[in-house]
C-alpha positions in Angstrom: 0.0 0.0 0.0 1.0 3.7 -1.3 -0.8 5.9 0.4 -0.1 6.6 4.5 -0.6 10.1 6.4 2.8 11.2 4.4 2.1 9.9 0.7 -0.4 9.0 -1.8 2.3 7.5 -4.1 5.6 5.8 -3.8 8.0 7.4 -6.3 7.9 4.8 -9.0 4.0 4.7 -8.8 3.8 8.3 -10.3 3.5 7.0 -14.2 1.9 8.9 -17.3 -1.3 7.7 -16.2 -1.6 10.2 -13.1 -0.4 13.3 -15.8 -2.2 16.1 -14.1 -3.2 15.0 -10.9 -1.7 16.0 -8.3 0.4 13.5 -5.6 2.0 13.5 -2.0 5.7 12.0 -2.3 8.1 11.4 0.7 11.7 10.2 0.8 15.0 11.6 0.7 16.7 14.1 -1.9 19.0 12.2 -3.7 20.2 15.3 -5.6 19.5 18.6 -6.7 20.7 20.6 -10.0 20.2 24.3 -10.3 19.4 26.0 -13.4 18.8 29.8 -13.6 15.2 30.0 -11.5 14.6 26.8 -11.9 15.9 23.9 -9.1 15.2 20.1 -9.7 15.3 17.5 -7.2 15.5 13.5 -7.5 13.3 12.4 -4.4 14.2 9.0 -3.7 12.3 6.8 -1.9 12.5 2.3 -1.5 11.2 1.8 -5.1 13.3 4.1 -6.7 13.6 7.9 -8.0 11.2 10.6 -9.6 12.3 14.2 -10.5 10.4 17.4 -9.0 10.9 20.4 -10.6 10.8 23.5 -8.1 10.4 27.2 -9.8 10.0 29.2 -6.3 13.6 29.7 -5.7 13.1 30.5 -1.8 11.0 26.8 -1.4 14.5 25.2 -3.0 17.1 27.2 -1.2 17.0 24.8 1.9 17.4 21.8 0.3 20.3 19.9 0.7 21.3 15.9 -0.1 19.7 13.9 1.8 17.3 16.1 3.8 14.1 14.1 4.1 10.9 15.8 2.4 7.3 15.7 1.5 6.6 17.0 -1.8 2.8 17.8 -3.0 2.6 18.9 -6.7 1.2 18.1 -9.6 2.3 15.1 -12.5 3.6 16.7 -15.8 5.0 15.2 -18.9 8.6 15.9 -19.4 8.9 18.5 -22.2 10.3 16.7 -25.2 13.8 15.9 -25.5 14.3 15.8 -22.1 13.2 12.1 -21.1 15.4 10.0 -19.3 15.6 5.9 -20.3 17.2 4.9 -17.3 14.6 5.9 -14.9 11.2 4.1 -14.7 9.7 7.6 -14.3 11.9 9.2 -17.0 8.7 10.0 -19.1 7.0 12.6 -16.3 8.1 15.3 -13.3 6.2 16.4 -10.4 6.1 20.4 -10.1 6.2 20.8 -6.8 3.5 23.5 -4.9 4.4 22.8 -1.4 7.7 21.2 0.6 7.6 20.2 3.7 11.7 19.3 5.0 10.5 16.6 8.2 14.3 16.0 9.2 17.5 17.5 7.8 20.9 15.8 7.6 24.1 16.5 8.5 27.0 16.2 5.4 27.6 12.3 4.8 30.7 10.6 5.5 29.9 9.5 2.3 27.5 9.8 -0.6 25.1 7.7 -1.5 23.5 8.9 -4.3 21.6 6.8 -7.0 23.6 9.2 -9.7 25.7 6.2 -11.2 29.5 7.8 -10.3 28.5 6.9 -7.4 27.4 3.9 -7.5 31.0 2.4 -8.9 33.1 0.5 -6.0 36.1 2.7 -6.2 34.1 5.5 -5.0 32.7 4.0 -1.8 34.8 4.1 1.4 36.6 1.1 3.3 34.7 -1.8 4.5 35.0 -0.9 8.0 33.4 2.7 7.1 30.6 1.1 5.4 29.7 -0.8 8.3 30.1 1.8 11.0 27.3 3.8 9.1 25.6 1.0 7.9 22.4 2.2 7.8 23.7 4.5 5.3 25.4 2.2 3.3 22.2 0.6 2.9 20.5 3.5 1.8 22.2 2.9 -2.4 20.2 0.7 -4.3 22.6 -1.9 -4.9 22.3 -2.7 -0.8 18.1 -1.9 -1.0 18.0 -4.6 -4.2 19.5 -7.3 -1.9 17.7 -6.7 0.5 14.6 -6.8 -1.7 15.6 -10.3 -3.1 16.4 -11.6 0.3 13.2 -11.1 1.1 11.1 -12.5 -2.5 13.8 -15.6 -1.9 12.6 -16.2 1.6 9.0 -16.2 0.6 9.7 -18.1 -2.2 10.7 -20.3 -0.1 7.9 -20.6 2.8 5.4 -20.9 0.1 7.2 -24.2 -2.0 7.8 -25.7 1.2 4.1 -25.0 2.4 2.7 -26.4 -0.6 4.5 -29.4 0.2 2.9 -29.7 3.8 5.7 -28.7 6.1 5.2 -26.8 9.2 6.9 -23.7 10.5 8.4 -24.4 14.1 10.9 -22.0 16.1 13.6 -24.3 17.7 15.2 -21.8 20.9 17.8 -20.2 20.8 19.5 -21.1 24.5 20.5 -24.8 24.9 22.7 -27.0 26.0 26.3 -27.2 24.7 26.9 -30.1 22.3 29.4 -31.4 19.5 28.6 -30.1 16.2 32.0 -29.5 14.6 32.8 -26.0 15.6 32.8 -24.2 19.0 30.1 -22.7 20.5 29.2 -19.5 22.1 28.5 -19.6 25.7 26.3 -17.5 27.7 25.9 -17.7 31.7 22.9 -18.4 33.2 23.0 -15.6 36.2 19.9 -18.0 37.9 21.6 -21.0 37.6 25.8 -19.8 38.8 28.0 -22.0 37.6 26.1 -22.9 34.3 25.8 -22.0 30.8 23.9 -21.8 28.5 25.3 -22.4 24.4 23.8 -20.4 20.9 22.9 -23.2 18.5 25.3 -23.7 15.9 22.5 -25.8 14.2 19.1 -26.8 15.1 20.5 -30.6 14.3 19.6 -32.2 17.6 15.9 -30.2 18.3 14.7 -30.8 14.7 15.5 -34.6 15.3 13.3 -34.4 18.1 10.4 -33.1 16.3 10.5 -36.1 14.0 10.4 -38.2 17.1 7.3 -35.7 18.2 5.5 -36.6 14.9 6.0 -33.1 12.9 6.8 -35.2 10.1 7.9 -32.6 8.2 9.5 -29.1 9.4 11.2 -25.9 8.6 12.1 -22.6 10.0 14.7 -19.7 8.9 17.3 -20.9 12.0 19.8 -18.0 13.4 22.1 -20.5 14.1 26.0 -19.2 16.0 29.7 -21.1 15.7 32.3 -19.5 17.2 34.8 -20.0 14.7 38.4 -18.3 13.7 37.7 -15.3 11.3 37.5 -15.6 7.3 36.6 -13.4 4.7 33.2 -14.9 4.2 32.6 -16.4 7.8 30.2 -14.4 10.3 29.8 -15.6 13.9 25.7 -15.5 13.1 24.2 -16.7 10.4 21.1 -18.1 9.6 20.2 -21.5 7.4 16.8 -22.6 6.0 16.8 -26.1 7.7 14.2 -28.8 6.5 13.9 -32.1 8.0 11.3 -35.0 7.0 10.0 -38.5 8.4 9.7 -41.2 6.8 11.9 -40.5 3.7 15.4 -41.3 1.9 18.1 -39.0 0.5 16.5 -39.2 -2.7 13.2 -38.0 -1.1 14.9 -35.1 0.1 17.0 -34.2 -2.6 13.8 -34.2 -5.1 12.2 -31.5 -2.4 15.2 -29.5 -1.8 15.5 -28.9 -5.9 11.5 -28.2 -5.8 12.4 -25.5 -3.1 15.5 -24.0 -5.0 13.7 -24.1 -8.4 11.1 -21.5 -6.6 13.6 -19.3 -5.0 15.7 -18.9 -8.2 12.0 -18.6 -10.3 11.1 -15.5 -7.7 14.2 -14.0 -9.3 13.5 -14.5 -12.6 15.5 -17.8 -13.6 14.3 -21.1 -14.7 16.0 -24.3 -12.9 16.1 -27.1 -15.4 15.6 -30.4 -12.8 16.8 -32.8 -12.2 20.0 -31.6 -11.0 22.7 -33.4 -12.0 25.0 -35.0 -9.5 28.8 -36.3 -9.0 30.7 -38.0 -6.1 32.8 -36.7 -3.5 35.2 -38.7 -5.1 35.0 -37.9 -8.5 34.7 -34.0 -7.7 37.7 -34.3 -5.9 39.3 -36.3 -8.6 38.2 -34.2 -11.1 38.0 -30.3 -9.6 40.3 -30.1 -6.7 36.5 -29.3 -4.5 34.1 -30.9 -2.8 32.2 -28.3 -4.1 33.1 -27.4 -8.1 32.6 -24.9 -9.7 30.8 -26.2 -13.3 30.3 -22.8 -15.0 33.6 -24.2 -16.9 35.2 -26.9 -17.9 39.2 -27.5 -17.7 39.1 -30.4 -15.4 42.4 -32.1 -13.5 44.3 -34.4 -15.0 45.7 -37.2 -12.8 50.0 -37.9 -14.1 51.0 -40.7 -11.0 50.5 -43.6 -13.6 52.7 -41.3 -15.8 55.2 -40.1 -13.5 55.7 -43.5 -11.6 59.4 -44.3 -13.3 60.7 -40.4 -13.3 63.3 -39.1 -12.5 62.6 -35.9 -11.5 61.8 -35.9 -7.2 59.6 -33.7 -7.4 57.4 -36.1 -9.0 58.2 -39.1 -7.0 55.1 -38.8 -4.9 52.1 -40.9 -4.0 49.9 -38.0 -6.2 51.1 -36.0 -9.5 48.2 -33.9 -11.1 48.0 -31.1 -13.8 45.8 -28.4 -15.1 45.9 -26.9 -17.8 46.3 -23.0 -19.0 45.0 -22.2 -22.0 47.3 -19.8 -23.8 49.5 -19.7 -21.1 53.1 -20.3 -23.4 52.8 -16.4 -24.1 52.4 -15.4 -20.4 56.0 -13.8 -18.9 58.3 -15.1 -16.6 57.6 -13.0 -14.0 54.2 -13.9 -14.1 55.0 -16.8 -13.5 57.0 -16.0 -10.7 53.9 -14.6 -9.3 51.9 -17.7 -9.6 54.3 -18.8 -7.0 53.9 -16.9 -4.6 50.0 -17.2 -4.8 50.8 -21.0 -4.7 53.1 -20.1 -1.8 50.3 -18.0 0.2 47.8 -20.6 0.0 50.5 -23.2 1.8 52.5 -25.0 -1.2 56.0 -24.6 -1.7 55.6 -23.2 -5.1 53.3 -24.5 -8.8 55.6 -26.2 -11.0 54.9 -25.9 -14.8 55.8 -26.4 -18.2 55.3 -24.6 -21.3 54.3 -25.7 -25.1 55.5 -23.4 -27.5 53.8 -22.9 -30.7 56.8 -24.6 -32.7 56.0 -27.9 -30.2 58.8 -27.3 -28.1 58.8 -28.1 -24.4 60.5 -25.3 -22.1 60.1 -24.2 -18.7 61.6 -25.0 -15.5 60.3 -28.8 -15.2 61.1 -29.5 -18.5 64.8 -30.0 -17.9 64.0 -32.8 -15.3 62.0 -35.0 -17.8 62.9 -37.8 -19.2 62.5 -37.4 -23.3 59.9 -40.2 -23.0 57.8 -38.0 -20.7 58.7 -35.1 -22.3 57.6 -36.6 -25.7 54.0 -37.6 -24.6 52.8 -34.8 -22.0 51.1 -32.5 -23.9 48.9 -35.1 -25.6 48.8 -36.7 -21.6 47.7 -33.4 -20.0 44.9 -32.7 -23.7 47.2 -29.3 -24.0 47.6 -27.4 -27.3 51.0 -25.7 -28.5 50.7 -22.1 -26.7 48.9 -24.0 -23.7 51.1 -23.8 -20.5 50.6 -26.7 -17.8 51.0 -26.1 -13.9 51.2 -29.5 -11.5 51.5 -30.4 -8.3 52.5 -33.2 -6.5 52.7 -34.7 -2.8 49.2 -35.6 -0.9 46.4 -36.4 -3.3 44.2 -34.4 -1.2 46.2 -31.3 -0.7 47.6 -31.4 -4.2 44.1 -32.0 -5.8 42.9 -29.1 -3.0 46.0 -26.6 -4.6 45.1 -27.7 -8.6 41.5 -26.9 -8.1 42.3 -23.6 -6.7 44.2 -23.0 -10.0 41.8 -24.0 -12.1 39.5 -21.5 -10.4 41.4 -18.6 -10.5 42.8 -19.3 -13.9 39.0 -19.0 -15.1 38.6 -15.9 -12.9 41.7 -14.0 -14.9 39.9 -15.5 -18.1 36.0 -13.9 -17.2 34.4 -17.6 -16.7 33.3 -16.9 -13.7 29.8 -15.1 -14.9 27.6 -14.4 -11.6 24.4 -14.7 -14.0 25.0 -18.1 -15.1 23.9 -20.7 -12.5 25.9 -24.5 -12.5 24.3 -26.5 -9.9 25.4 -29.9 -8.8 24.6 -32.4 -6.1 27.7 -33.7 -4.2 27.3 -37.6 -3.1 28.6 -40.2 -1.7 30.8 -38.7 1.0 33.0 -40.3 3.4 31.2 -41.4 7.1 34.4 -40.2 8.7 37.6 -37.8 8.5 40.8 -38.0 10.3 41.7 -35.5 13.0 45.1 -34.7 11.8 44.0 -33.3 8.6 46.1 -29.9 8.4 43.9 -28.3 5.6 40.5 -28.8 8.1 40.0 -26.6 10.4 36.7 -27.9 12.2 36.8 -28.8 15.5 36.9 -32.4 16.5 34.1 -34.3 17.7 35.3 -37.3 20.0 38.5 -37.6 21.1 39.9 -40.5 18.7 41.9 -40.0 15.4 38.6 -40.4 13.5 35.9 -37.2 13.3 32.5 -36.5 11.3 32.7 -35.6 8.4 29.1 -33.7 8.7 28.2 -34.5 12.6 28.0 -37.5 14.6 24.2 -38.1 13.6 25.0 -39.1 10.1 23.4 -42.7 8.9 25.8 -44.8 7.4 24.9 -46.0 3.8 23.2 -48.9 3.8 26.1 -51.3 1.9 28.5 -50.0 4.8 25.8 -50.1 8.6 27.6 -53.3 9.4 31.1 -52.6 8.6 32.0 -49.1 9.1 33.3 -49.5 12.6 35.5 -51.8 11.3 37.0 -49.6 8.4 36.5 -46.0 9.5 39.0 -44.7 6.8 36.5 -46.3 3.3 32.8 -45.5 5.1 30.8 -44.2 3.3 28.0 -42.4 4.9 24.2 -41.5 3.1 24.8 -37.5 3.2 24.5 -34.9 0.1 26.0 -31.0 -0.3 24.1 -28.9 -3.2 26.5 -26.8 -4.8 26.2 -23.9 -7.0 28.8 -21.9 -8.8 32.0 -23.5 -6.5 30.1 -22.5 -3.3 28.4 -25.0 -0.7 24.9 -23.8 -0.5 23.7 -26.3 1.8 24.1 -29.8 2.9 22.4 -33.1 4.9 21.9 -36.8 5.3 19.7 -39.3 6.1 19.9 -39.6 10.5 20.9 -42.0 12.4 17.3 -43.2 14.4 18.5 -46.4 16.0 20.4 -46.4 18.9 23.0 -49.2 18.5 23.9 -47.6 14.9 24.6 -44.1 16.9 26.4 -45.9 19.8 29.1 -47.3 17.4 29.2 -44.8 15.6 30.3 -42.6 18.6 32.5 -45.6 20.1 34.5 -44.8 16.3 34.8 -40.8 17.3 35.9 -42.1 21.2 32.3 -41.0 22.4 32.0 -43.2 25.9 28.8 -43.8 27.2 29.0 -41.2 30.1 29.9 -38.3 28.4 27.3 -38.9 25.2 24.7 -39.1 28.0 25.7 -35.7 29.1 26.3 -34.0 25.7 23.1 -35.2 24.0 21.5 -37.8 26.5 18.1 -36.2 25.7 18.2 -37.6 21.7 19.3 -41.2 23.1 16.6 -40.6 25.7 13.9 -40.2 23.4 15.6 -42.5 20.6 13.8 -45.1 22.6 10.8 -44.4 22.5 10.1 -44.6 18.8 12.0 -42.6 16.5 10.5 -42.8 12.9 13.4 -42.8 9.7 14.5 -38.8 9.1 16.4 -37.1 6.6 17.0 -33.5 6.6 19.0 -30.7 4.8 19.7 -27.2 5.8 20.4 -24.1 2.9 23.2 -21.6 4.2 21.0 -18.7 3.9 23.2 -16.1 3.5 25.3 -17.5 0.5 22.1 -18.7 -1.5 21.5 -15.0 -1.3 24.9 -14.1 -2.1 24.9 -17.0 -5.3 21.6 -15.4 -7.0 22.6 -11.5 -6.1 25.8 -12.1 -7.8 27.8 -10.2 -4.8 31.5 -11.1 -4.0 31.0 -11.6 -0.3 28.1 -12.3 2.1 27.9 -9.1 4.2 26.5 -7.4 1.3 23.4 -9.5 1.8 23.3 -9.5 5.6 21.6 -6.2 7.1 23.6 -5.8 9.9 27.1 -8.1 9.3 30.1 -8.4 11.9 33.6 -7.2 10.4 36.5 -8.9 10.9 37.1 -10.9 14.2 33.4 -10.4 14.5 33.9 -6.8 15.6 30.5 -4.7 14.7 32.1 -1.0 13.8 28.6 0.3 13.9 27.3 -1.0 17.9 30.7 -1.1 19.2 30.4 -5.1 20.2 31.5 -6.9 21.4 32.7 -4.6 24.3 34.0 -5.2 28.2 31.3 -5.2 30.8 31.2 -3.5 34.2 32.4 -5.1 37.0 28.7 -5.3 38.4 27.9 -7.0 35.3 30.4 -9.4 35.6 29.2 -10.3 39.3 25.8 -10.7 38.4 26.4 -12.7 35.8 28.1 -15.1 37.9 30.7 -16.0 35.6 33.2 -16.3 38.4 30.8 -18.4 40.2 33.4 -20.5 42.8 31.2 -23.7 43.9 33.9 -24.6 46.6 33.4 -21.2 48.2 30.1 -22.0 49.2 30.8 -25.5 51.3 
């Protein structure tokens, strides 16, 4: 609805149709150009802008960027010539007879103006700027639009999975601490001294529960909290569409997960083609260097170890030799290549070896040398390379190798302008391992157990069905029934089918060196009501914020967030987090000393 006790019309309803009537606007003056008598303003308001035209000169002098007005005048064709294409209202002007300023404003710390100079990244300020006045920052319409789309994706959403039956349930947001992979955020409870309440880092364990309360089939928008070491796109809180369903299989859930993405991406304007196609954890690390690959483009690894297994180059005596290839790359300088190492170098290698094919066929680069001629004589047709191609390998670790060549292969496509945000690749990723060892340097999650085996996804994770009687006995090959959807190289979400039978989940936990005493006080409460009848469940959870950040086509999450934490989870615009009085502190009961009180 348009019309309140400040406006008939939003800015973008004022069309040709309402050409001499007369309107009430309200918003903010975007800008304002003076010429000779005449002023004109672009009022902006959250649909977008329309132009007033002001000919007394004392109504305009006060005006300034910004101010916030309410504007009656009357609609008006623009006089010929003078349209504008770009804006929806370029066709008409309001001639203003009264303005009313209701709040000034003080000069910005920096503009944000619709006029498109401004709205190029090199003219907005720092990060950290950008949040401390956030509510500014959200003001352009870049920041508005996502905002906008957040909120058609989320009702999207709500409606496909109401069509499907589920049910809306809030799961709270103070429980009890409990291994999920990362750590969690603690918060005392000043009733209870001593104690503590944890954030959720998932609502894993509660949504279980409602399966075993006959829901049957659930949702909610979760805010959901891991207190993790800071990346670029990490934030402390997040939240995560989280499904979960009775009765069902993986492929039950993956066919109403796609139903539920189709919508989102249809409230934007795309069409989904289903089914989505899939590919093994196994074969995407194999051929992508990801769990999660990015399928906008081609370029695939190529696995050497078969080849290299009688060099004589060290380098290349490893248990894993790979290669990607760069297309063109013969003509690219030395120094450029010197470069690629030290991005190899930043990420944790100890350099990118490569080779180069020169138009004339002729094998040169700093690897060549340590061929022998019958490697050197069938590589390029090993690697599918093309004189002026360049190759770049690795060798070592399959994982960490594979892990380094995918990240190539990525930003080799980046340099090349593959990477378009419009173009969608999704892919299901299957078949993942039950378990992962502890020692992995590249993973960074937080062990669950105490043994040299953790989840892979979390402890409640159903073994697949060839491996329920066997994967205690092999940790290293199970397999578990668990699925990541992936779009455009990012993770947007991920499940499995649970675990409902307690002697599946008590050996399972014996593998991760759960005992019996401490699962009974971590999570006694799912055992507890595991015994009473819990039906078959499978579930899967969207990461909100990056299927947001996937369909705007935005470079980092906090540009879809309203209120994001900046690095270290430090909010520049609250001042949080931030020390507490020593009253608080005493109340809270944090130093709570239970041997005091005997």
């Amino acid at each position: 609805m348009s019309q309140t006790a400040y406006r008939t019309h939003h800015a973008t309803d004022v069309t040709e149709a309402l050409v001499g009537q007369k309107v009430t606007l309200a918003g903010w003056v975007d800008r304002r150009r003076d010429h000779g008598g005449v002023a004109f303003i672009d009022l902006r308001d959250s649909t977008g802008l329309v132009q007033v035209v002001i000919y007394d000169e004392e109504m305009a002098r006060p005006l300034r960027s910004e101010f916030v007005i309410q504007v009656v005048g009357e609609v008006r064709l623009r006089p010929d010539g003078n349209e504008n294409t770009h804006l929806v209202t370029g066709k008409i002007e309001v001639v203003a007879d009264s303005i009313e300023i209701l709040a000034k404003a003080d000069a910005l710390p920096f503009q944000v103006s619709t006029a498109l100079e401004n709205e190029s990244e090199n003219k907005l300020p720092g990060e950290d700027v950008r949040l401390k006045y956030r509510y500014l920052d959200l003001r352009r319409p870049s920041m508005q639009h996502n905002l906008k789309l957040r909120s058609e994706m989320t009702k999207a959403a709500r409606h496909a999975l109401e069509d499907m039956d589920f049910t809306e349930v809030e799961t709270p947001t103070f429980i009890k601490s409990t291994p999920e992979g990362a750590r969690d955020f603690l918060v005392p409870a000043r009733l209870v001294p001593g104690s503590w309440y944890a954030l959720p880092q998932s609502p894993q364990l509660l949504k279980q529960l409602l399966m075993v309360s006959g829901v049957e089939r659930y949702y909610q928008l979760a805010r959901c909290y891991r207190d993790e070491d800071f990346r670029a796109d990490r934030q402390p809180e997040f939240t995560q569409l989280d499904m979960e369903m009775s009765y069902v299989d993986q492929e039950d859930v993956m066919a109403m997960a796609e139903k539920v993405i189709a919508a989102i991406w249809k409230s934007a304007g795309y069409e989904v083609q289903l089914p989505l196609p899939r590919i093994s954890w196994q074969e995407a690390m194999d051929k992508y260097g990801s769990d999660k690959p990015d399928l906008r483009f081609g370029n695939p690894l190529v696995e050497l170890t078969d080849y290299f297994k009688n060099t004589p180059f060290r380098v290349f005596q490893a248990s894993y030799v790979g290669a990607v290839v760069f297309k063109g790359g013969a003509a690219t300088p030395r120094r450029q290549f010197d470069a690629w190492q030290e991005w190899a170098k930043q990420r944790g290698a100890k350099g990118l070896a490569y080779v180069v094919f020169a138009e004339d066929g002729e094998l040169k680069g700093p690897v060549a040398k340590n061929l022998s001629e019958e490697e050197r004589a069938g590589l390029r047709e090993a690697v599918g390379a093309e004189p002026g191609d360049a190759v770049f390998f690795a060798a070592g670790s399959r994982e960490s190798s594979q892990l380094l060549l995918g990240a190539v292969r990525v930003e080799l496509a980046r340099r090349e302008g593959l990477l378009d945000p419009k173009k969608f690749a999704f892919t299901w990723v299957v078949d993942f391992p039950l378990f992962k060892r502890t020692d992995d340097p590249d993973d960074d999650d937080v062990a669950v157990g105490h043994s040299k085996w953790t989840s892979m996804h979390h402890p409640f994770t159903m073994p697949s069905k060839d491996w329920i009687d066997k994967f205690d006995k092999d940790p290293e090959h199970a397999m578990s029934d668990s699925y990541d959807i992936v779009c455009n190289g990012e993770e947007m979400g991920g499940g499995s089918v649970r675990i409902h039978r307690d002697d599946i989940q008590d050996r399972v936990l014996n593998v991760l060196g759960i005992g019996k005493e401490e699962a009974e006080e971590k999570f006694g409460f799912l055992l507890e009501a595991f015994k009473y009848g819990a039906p078959p469940h499978a579930g899967i959870a969207l990461g909100w914020d990056r299927t947001v950040s996937i369909l705007a086509g935005t470079d980092t999450i906090r540009d879809v967030i309203a209120f994001p934490k900046a690095g270290g989870g430090r909010d520049p615009l609250t001042g949080a987090p931030a020390p507490i009085t020593d009253a608080q502190r005493a109340e809270t009961g944090v130093d709570y000393d239970p041997d005091a009180e005997e």
